[in-house]
C-alpha positions in Angstrom: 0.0 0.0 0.0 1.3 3.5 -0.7 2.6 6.0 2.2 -0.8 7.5 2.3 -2.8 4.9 3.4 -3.8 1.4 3.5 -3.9 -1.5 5.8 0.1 -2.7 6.2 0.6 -0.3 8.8 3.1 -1.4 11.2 2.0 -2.0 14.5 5.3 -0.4 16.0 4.0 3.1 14.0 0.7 3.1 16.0 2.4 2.5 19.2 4.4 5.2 18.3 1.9 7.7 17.7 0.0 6.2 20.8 3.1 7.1 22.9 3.7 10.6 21.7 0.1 11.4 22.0 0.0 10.1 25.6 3.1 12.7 25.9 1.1 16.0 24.5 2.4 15.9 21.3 0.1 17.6 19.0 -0.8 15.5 15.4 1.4 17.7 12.9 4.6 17.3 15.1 3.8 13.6 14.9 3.1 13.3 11.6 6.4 14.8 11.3 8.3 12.5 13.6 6.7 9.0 12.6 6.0 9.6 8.9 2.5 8.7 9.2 -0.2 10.6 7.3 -2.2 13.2 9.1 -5.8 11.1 9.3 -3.5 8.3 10.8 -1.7 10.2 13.6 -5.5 11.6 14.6 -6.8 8.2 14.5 -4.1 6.6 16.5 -4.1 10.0 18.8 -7.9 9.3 19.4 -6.8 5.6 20.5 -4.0 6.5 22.9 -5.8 6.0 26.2 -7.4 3.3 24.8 -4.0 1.8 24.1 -1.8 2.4 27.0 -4.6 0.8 28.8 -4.5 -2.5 27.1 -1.3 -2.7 25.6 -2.1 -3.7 22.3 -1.9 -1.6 19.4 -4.8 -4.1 17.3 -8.0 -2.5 16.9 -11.2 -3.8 19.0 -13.8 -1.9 17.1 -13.8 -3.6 13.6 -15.5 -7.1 15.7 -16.3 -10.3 13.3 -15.0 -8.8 9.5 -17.3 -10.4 6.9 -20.5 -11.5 6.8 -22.2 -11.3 9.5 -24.6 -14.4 10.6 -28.4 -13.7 10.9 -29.0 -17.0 12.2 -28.8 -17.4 16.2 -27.7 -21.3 16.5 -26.2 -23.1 13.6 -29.4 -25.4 14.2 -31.7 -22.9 13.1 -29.4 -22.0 10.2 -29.4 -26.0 9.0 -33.6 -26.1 9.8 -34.1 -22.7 7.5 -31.9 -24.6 4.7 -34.0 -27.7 4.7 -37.1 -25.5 4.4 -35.3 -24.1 1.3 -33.7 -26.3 -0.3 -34.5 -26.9 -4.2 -37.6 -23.9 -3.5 -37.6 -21.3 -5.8 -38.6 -17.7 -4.9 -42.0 -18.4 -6.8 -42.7 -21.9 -4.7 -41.6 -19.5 -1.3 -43.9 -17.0 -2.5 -46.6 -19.3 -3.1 -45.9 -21.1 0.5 -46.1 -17.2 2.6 -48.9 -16.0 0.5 -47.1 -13.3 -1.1 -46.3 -12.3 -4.1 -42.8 -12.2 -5.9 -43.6 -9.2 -8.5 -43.0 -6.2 -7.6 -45.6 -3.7 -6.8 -46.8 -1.1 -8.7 -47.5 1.6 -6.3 -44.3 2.3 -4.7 -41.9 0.2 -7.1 -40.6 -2.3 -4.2 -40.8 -6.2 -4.7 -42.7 -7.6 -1.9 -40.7 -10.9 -1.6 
């Protein structure tokens, strides 16, 4: 990733920044002195307390990254597929009493 940005940041340039905003040091002068960009050295600024607390420089606030799951036991998840397995949105349709088009008055598909 270029200078600017990205995710291959270095774990020893947030601690860094975390340091020398625990310190005072204003975001420019680190900017200056790490050779982070500015949006970083804010970021990591905002973080400091939270990482002189626990040490660790890996950020708690992204949680589970993907896709997350809607389903609350993988039992449910397995009973849903069986209920849908070789359907088709028309046969689904059919089964809820809905309907599949879309409707006319306000242009959303019901199903």
């Amino acid at each position: 990733m270029s200078a600017k940005g990205g995710h291959d940041r270095s774990f020893q340039k947030r601690m860094e920044i975390a340091i020398l905003a625990s310190r005072g040091v204003k975001p420019a002068e680190i900017v200056k002195a790490v050779g982070c960009t500015f949006d970083m050295a804010i970021r990591w600024s905002d973080r400091s307390e939270e990482v002189m607390q626990t040490g660790s420089v890996q950020s708690k606030r992204k949680g589970k990254v993907g896709p997350k799951p809607i389903f609350a036991t993988p039992s449910a998840k397995k009973k849903l597929y069986r209920q849908l397995k070789g359907s088709t949105q028309k046969k689904l349709a059919k089964r809820l009493t809905v309907s599949p088009k879309v409707s006319p008055q306000n242009q959303i598909q019901v199903l």
